[in-house]
Structures are given as C-alpha cells and as structure tokens.
C-alpha positions, -999 to 999 in steps of 0.1 A, spaced: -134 -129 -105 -114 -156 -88 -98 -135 -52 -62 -143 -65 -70 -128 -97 -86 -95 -80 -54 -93 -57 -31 -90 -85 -50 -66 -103 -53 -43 -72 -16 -45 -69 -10 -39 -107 -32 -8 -111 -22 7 -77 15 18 -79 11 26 -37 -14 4 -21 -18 -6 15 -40 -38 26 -50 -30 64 -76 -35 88 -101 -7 83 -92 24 67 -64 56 66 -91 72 86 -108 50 105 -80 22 113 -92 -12 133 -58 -21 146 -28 0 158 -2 -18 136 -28 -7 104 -31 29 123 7 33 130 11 21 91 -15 46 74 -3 77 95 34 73 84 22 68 50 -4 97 54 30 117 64 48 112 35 19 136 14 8 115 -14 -21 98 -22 -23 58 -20 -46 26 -23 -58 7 1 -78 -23 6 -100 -29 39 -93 -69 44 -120 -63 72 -145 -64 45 -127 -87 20 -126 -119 39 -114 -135 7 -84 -112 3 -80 -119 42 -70 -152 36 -56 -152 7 -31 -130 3 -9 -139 29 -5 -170 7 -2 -151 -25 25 -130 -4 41 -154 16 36 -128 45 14 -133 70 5 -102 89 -12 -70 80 -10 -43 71 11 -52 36 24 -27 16 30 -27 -21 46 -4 -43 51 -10 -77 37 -48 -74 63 -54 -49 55 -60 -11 77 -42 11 65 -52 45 45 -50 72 40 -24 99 78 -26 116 93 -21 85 69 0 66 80 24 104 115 20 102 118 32 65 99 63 78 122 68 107 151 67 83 137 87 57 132 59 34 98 56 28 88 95 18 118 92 -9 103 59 -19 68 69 -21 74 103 -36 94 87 -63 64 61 -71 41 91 -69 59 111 -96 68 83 -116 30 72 -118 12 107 -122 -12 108 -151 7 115 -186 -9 146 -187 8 166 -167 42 157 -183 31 161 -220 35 199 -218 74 194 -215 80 174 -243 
C-alpha cells in the first residue's frame, strides 16, 4: 500500500487519532508527551500512530497535511493541530467537549440499537 494511501485510511477509520513520537505511554518527545497526557485527560480512548517506526508516514504526512510538526491530531479526518493548540483547547475546555462528542458519536452501533 502506497504510504499516502495508508495515511488516509488511518485517518478515515480512526475518528480520534494522534500521530506522535513514540507512544501515550511511552512518549519520545515532550511536545508528543504534553499532547497524549491532555488527551489521556479527557477519558476516552484514541489512535495513534508512532511515526518513530513509520519513517514513511514521517515524511509524508506533513506534506499530505500541510503541517509540519508532530504530534498531529485528527478527529473526524480533520487535523486540528499540533501540540500548542491541541494544549490550549484543553486549557479552555475545548478539547474534552470535542473528543467526548467524537467518542459518543462513533461508539459501536450496538450500544444505541436498544433505544430505538
């Protein structure tokens, strides 16, 4: 699969995805650290692509993006921003109401066939 191709279907199947160095857990830079932990605060689950071990992605996707930093934050195949923005939405509230929103809105049909 061609990397351009792979990027858009990570960002198409994950409603909340982050693209960081390293992991939620186990970050490799402090802008990808201070990016996970705020979304780690906000108490749902989320994607996220190590571009440590994609060096494809790495270069790519600031193209693809036209942003050239990480971490990147998508939600809903839209990018939202890098670390100083992804922080300030927190600060403000923003970002829980944001990502709880995407989170309910994209829970399995399952769970809302019972109120139909």
């Amino acid at each position: 699969m061609e990397t351009l191709d792979k990027i858009k279907q990570q960002i198409s199947e994950n409603a909340i995805l982050v693209y960081m160095k390293g992991s939620p857990k186990l970050p490799s830079c402090g802008f990808s650290a201070q990016a996970a932990q705020a979304l780690m605060n906000c108490g749902e689950p989320f994607a996220y692509v190590d571009i440590l071990q994609n060096p494809d992605i790495r270069s790519e996707l600031p193209k693809y993006a036209n942003w050239p930093t990480f971490p990147q934050l998508w939600i809903e195949g839209e990018l939202i921003g890098g670390c100083d923005i992804i922080l300030e939405m927190f600060q403000k509230g923003e970002l829980q109401e944001l990502i709880k929103e995407t989170a309910a809105k994209n829970k399995p049909e399952a769970d809302s066939a019972a109120s139909e």
